[in-house]
C-alpha positions, 0 to 999 in steps of 0.5 A: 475525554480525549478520542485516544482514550476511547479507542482500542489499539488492538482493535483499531489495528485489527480493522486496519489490517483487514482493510489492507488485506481488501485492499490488497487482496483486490489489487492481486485480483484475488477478488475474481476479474482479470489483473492486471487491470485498473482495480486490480493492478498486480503490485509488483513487490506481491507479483513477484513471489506469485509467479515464483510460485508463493501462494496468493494466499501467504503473499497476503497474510505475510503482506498484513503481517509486516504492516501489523509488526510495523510499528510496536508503538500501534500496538502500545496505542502511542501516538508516535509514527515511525520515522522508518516510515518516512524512510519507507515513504521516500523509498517507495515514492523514487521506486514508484516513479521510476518504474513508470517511467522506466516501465512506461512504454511496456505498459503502454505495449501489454496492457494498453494506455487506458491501464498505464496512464489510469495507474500513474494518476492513481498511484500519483494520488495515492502518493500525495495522500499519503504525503498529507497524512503523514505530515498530519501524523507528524504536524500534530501526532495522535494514535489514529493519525499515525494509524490511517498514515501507515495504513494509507502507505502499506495500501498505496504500496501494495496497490498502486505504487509499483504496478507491473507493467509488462508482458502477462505470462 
């Protein structure tokens, strides 16, 4: 029987959504500790609404929420990923290189080398494993290939991928 057949879209989206949200939740710091620090990097993209004054908590949920309604296709068990999330990919690839080294001697300044530089290999891994998923996802589409993709892509996202560097207030 083909593994496809057997696997719940639902409930397979279901658990990647509560792995993002982990995911993310951590990354926000929401976990206790300090962030910005390396296992809770402070996404800039989730920061931002933070200290206008969103709650964490709805950041979060609207976060998971657009990864949930990403792509109609998961919820249809289709094993198609979209190619929006390519778009999304590049887009995120060029920001996230751009702001470390735009952002690079601010990092260095407020949250000290070990961060910064800890930061740009993490998200320079998360990159390249999101390049390989992808490329499995279009190389040889099945529903889990197109899910762990896009998972991999909102978690480096709201991780790794555009850290804030700069002053704490």
């Amino acid at each position: 029987m083909d593994g496809n057949k057997l696997m719940n879209p639902l409930r397979a989206l279901t658990v990647a959504a509560i792995l993002l949200a982990l995911v993310v939740a951590q990354a926000m710091g929401l976990f206790g500790g300090s962030s910005p620090s390396i296992w809770s990097p402070a996404p800039f993209l989730l920061v931002i609404p933070v200290l206008l004054g969103v709650p964490y908590l709805l950041v979060l949920l609207v976060f998971v929420a657009i990864f949930w309604f990403w792509s109609p296709a998961l919820l249809r068990g289709e094993p198609r990923t979209p190619r929006r999330t390519i778009v999304l990919y590049v887009v995120f690839g060029i920001l996230s290189a751009a702001s470390f080294v735009e952002g690079w001697a601010s990092g260095i300044k407020y949250e000290g080398l070990t961060f910064t530089a800890t930061c740009a290999v993490a998200s320079a891994a998360c990159f390249s494993m999101c390049s390989l998923f992808l490329w499995r996802s279009y190389a040889s589409p099945t529903f889990l290939r197109s899910l762990i993709a896009q998972l991999a892509l909102f978690a480096w996202i709201g991780s790794y991928a555009v850290v804030y560097l700069g002053e704490t207030p």
